[in-house]
N, CA, C and O atoms as a Tripos MOL2 file, in Angstrom:
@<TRIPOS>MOLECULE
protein
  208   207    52     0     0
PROTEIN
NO_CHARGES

@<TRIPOS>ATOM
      1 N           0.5010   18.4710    4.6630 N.3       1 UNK1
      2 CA          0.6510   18.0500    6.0320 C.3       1 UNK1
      3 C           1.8390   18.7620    6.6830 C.2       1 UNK1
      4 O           1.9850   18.8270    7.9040 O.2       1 UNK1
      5 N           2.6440   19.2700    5.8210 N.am      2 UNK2
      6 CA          4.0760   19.4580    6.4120 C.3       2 UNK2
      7 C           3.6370   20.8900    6.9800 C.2       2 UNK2
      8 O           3.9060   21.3050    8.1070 O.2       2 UNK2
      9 N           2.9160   21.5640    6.0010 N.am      3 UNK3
     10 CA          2.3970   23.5250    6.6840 C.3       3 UNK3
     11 C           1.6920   22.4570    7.8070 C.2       3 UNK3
     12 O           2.5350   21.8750    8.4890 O.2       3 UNK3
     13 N           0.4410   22.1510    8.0700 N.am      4 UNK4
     14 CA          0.3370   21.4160    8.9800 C.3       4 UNK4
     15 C           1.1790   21.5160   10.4350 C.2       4 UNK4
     16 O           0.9950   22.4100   11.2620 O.2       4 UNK4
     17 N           1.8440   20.7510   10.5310 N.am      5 UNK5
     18 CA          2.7440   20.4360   11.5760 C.3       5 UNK5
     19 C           3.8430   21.8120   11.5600 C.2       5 UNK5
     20 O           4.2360   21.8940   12.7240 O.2       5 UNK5
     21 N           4.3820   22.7240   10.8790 N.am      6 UNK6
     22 CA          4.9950   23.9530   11.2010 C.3       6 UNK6
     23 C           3.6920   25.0660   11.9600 C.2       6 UNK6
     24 O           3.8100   25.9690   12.7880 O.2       6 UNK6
     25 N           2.5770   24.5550   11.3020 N.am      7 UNK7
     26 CA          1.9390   25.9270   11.9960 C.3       7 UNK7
     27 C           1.1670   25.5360   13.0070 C.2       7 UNK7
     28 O           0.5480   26.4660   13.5240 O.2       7 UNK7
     29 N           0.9080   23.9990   13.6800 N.am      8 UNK8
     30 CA          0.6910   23.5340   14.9870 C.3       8 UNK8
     31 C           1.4570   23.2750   16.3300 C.2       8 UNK8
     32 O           1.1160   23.4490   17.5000 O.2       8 UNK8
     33 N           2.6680   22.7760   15.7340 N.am      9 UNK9
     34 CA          4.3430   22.2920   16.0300 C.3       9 UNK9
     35 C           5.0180   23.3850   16.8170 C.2       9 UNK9
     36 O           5.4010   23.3950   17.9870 O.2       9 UNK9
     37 N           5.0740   24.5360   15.6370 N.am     10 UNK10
     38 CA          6.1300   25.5200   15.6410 C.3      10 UNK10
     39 C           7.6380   24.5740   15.4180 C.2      10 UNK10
     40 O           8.4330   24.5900   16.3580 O.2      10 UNK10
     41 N           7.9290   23.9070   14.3770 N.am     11 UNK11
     42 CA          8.6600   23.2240   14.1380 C.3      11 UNK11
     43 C           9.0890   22.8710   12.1960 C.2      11 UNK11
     44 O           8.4190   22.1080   11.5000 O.2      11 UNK11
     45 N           9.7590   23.2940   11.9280 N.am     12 UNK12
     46 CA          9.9520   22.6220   10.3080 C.3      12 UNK12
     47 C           9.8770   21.1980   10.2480 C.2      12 UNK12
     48 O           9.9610   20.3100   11.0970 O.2      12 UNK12
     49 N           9.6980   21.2230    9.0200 N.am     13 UNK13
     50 CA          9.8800   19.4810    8.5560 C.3      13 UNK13
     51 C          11.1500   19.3730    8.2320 C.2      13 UNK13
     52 O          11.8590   20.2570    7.7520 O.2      13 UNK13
     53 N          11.5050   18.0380    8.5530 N.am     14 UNK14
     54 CA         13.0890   17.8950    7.5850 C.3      14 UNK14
     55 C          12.9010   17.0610    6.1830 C.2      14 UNK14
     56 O          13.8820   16.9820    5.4450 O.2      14 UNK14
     57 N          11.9550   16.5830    5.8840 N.am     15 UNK15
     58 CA         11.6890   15.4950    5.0260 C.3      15 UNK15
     59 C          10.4230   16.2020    3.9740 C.2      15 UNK15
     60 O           9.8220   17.2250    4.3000 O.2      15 UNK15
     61 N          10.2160   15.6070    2.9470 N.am     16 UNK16
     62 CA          8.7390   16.0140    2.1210 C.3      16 UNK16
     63 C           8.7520   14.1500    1.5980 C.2      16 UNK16
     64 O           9.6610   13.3240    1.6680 O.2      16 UNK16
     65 N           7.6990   14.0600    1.2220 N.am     17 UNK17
     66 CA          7.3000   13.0710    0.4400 C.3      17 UNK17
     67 C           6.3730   13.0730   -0.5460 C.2      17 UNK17
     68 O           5.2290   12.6500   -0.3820 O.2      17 UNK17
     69 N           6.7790   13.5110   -1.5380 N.am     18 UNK18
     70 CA          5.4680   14.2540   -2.8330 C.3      18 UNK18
     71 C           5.2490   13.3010   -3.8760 C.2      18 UNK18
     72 O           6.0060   12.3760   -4.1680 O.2      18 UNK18
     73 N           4.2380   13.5700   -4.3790 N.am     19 UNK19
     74 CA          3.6540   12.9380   -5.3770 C.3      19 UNK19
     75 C           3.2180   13.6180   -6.7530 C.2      19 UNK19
     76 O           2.2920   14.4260   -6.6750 O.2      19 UNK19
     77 N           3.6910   13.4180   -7.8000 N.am     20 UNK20
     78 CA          3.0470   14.6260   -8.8870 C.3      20 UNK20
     79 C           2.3150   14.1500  -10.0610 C.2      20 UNK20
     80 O           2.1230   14.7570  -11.1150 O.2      20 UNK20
     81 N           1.7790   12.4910   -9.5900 N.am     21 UNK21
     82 CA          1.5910   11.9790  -11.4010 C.3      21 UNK21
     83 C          -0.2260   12.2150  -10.6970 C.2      21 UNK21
     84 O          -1.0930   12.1720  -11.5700 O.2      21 UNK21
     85 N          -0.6400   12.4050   -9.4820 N.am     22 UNK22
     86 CA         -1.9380   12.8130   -9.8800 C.3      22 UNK22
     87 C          -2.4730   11.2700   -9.3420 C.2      22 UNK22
     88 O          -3.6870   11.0910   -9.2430 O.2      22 UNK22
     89 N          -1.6790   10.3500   -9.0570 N.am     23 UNK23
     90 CA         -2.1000    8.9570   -8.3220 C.3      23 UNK23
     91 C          -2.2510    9.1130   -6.6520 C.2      23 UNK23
     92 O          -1.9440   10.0370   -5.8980 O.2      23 UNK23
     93 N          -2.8500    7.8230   -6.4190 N.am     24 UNK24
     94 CA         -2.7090    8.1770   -4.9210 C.3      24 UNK24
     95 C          -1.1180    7.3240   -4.3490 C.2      24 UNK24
     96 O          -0.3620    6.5490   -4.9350 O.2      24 UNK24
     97 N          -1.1050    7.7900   -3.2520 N.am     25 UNK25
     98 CA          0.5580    7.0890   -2.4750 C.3      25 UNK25
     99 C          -0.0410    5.8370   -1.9970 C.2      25 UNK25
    100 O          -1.0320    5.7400   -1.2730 O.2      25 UNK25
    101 N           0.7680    4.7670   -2.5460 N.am     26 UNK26
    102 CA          0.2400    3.3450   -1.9310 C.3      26 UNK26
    103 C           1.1120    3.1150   -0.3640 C.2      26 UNK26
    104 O           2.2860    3.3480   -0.0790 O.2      26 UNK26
    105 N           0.2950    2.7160    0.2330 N.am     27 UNK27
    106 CA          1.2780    1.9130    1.2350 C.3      27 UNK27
    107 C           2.3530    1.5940    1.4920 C.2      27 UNK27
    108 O           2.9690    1.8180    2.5340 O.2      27 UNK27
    109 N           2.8310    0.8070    0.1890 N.am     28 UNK28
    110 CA          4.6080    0.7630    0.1380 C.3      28 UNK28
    111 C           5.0760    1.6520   -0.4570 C.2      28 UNK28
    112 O           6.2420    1.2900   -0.6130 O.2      28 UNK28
    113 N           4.9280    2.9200   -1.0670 N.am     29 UNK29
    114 CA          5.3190    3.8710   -1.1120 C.3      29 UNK29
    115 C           5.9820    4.5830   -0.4060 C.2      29 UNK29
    116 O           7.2070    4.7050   -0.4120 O.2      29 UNK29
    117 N           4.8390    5.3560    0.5730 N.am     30 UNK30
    118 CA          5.0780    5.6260    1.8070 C.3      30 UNK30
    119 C           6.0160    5.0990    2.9540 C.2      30 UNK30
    120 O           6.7230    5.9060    3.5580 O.2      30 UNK30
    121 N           6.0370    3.7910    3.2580 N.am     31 UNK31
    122 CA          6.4580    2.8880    4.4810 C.3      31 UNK31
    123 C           7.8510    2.7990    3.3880 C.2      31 UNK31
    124 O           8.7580    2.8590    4.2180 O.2      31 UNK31
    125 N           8.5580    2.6890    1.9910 N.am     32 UNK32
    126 CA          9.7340    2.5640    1.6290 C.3      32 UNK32
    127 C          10.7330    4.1980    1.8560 C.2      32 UNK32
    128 O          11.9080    4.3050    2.2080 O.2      32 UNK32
    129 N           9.7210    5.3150    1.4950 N.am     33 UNK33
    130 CA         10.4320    6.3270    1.8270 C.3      33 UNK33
    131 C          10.6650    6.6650    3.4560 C.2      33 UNK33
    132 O          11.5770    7.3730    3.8810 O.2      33 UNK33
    133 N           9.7130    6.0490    4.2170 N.am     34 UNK34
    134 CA          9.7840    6.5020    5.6020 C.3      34 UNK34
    135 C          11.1820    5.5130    5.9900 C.2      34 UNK34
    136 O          11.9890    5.8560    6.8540 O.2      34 UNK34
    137 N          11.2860    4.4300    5.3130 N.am     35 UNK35
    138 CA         12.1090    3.7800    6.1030 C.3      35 UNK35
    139 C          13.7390    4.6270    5.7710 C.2      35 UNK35
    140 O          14.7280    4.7710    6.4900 O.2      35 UNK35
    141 N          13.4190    5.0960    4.2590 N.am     36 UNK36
    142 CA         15.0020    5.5940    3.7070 C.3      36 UNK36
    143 C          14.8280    6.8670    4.7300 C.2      36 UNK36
    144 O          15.9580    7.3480    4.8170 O.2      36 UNK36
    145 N          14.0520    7.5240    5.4280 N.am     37 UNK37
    146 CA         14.4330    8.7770    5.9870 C.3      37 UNK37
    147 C          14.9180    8.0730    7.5820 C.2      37 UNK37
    148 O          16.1100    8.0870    7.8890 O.2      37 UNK37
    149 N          14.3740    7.7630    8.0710 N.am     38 UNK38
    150 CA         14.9320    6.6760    9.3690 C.3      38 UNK38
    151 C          16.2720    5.9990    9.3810 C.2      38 UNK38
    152 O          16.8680    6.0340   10.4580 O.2      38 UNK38
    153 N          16.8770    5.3600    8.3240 N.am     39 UNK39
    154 CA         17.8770    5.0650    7.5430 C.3      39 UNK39
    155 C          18.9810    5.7630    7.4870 C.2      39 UNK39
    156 O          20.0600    5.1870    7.6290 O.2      39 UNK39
    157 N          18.8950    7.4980    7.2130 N.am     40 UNK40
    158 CA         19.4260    8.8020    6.8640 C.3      40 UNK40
    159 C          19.8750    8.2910    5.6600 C.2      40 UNK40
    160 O          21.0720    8.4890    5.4500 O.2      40 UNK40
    161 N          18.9760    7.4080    4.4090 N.am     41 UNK41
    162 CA         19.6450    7.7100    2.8750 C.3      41 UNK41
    163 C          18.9170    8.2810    2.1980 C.2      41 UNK41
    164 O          19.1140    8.2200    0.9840 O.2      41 UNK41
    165 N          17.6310    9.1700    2.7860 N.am     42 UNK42
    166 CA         16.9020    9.6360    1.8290 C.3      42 UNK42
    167 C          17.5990   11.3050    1.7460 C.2      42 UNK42
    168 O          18.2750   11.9940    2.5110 O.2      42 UNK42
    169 N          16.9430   11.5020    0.2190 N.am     43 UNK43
    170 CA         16.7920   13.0560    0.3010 C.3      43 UNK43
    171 C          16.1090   14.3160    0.9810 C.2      43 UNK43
    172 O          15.0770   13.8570    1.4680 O.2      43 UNK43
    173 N          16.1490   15.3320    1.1900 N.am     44 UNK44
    174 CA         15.1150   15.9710    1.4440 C.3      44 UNK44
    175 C          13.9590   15.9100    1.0010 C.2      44 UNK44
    176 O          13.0460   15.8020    1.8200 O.2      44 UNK44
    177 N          13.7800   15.9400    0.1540 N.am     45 UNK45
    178 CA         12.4380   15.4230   -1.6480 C.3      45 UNK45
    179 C          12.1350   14.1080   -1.8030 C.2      45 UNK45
    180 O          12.6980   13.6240   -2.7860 O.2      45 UNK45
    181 N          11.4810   13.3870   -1.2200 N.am     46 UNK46
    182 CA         11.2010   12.0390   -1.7770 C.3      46 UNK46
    183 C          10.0810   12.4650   -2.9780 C.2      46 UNK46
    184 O           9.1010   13.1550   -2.6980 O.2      46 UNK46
    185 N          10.3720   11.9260   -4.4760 N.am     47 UNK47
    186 CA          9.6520   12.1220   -5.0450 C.3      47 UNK47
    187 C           9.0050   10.6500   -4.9730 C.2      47 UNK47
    188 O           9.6590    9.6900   -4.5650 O.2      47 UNK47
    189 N           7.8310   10.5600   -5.3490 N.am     48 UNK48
    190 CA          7.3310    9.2010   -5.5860 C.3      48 UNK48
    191 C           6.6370    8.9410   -7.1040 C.2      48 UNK48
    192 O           5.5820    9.5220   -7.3560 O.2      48 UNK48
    193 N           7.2890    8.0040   -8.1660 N.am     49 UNK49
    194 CA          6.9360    8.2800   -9.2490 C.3      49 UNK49
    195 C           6.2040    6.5360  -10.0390 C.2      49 UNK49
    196 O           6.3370    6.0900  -11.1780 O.2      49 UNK49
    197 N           5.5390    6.0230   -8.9480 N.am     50 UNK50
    198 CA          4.7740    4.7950   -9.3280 C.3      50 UNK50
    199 C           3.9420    4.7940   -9.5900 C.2      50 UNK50
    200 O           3.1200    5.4230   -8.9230 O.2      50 UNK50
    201 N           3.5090    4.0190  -10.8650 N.am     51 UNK51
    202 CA          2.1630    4.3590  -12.0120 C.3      51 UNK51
    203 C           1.8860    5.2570  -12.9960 C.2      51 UNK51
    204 O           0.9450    5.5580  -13.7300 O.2      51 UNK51
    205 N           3.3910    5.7000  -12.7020 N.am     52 UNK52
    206 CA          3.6360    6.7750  -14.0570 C.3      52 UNK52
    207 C           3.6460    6.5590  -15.4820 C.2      52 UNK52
    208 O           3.8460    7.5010  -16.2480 O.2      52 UNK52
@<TRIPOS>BOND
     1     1     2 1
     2     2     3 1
     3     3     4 2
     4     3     5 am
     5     5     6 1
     6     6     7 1
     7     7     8 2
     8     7     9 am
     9     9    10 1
    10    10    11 1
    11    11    12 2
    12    11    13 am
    13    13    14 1
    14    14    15 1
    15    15    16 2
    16    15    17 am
    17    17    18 1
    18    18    19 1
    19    19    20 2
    20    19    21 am
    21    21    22 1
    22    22    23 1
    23    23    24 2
    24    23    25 am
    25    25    26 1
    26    26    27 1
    27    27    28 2
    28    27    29 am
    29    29    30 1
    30    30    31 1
    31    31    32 2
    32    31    33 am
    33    33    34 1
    34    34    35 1
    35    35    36 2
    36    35    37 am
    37    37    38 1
    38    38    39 1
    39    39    40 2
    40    39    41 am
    41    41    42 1
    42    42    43 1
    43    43    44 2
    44    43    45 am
    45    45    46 1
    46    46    47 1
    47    47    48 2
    48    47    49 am
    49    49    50 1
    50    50    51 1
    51    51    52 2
    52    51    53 am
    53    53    54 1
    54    54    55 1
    55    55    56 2
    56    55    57 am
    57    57    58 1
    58    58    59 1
    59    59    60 2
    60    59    61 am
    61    61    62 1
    62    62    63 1
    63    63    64 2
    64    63    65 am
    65    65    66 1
    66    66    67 1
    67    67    68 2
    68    67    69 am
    69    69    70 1
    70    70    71 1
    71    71    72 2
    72    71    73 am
    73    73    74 1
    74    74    75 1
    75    75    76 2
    76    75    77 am
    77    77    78 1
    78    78    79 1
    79    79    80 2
    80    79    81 am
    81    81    82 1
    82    82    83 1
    83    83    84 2
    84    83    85 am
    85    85    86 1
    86    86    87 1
    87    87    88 2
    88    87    89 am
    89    89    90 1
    90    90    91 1
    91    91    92 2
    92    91    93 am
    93    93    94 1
    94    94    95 1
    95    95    96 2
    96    95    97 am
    97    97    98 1
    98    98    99 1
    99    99   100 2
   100    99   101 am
   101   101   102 1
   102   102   103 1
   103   103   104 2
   104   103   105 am
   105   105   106 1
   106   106   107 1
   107   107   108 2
   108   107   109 am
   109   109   110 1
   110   110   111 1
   111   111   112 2
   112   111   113 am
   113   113   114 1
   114   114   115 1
   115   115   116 2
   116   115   117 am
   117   117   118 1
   118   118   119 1
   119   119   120 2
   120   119   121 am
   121   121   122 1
   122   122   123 1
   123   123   124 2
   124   123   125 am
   125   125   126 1
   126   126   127 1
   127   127   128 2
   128   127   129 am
   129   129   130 1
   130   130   131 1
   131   131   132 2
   132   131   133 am
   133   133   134 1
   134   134   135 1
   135   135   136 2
   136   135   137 am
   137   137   138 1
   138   138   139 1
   139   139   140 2
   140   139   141 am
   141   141   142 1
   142   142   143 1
   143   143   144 2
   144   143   145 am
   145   145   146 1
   146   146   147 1
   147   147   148 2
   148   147   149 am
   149   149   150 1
   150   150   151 1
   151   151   152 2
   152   151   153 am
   153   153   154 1
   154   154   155 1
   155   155   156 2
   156   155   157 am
   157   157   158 1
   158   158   159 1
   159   159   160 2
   160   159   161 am
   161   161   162 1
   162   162   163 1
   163   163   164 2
   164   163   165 am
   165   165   166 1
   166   166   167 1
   167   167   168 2
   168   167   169 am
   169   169   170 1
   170   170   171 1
   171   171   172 2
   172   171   173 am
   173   173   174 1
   174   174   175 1
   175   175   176 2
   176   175   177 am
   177   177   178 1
   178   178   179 1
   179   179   180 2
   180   179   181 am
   181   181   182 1
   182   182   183 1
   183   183   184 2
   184   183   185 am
   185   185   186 1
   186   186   187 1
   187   187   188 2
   188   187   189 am
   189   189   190 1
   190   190   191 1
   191   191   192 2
   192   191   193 am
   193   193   194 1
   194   194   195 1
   195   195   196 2
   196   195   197 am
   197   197   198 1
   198   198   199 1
   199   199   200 2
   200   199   201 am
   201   201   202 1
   202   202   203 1
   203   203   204 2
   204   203   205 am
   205   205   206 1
   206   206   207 1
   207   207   208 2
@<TRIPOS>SUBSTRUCTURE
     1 UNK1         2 RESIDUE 1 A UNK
     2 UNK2         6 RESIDUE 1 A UNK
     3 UNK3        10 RESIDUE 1 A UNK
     4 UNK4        14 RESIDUE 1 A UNK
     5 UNK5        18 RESIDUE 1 A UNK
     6 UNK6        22 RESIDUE 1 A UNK
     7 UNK7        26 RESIDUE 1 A UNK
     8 UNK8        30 RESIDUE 1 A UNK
     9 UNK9        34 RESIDUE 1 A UNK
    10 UNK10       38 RESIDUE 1 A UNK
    11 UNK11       42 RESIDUE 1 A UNK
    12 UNK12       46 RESIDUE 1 A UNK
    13 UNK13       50 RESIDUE 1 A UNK
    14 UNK14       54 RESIDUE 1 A UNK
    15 UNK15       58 RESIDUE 1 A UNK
    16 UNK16       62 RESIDUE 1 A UNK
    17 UNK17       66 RESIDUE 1 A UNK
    18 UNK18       70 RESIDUE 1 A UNK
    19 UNK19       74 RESIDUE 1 A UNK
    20 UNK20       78 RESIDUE 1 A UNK
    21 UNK21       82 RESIDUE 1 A UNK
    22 UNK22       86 RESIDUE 1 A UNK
    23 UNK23       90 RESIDUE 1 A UNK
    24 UNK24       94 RESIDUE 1 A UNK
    25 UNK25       98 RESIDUE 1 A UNK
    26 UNK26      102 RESIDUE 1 A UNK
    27 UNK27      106 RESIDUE 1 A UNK
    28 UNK28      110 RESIDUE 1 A UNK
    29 UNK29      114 RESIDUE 1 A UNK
    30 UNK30      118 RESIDUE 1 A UNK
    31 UNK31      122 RESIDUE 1 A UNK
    32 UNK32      126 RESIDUE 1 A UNK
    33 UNK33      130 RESIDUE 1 A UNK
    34 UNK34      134 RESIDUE 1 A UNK
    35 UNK35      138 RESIDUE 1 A UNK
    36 UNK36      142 RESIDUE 1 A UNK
    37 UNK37      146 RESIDUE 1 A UNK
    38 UNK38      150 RESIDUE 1 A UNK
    39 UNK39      154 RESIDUE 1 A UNK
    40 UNK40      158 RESIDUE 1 A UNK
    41 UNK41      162 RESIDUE 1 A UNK
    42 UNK42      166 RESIDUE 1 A UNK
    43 UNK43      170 RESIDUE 1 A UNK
    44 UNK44      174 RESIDUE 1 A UNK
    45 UNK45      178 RESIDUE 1 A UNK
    46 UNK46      182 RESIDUE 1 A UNK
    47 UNK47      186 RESIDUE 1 A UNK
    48 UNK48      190 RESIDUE 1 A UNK
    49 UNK49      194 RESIDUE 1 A UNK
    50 UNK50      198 RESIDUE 1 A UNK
    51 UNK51      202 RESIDUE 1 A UNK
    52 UNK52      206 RESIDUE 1 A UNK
């Protein structure tokens, strides 16, 4: 999504939110990292590693 929005945008992302165990992103996944980037305590990299 993030190429996405740079190559519609003309704009970078400041944030990623990835996933690598091959699960899908639940709901509170998502809505906990969005809130830490809104927040300014997240990283650049949200990894998400639930159901691992």
């Amino acid at each position: 999504m993030g190429s996405l929005l740079n190559e519609h945008l003309d704009r970078k992302v400041d944030y990623y939110i990835l996933k690598y165990t091959g699960r899908p992103m639940t709901c509170n996944e998502v809505f906990d990292s969005v809130k830490k980037i809104i927040d300014n305590k997240a990283e650049k990299k949200q990894v998400l590693t639930y159901g691992v």
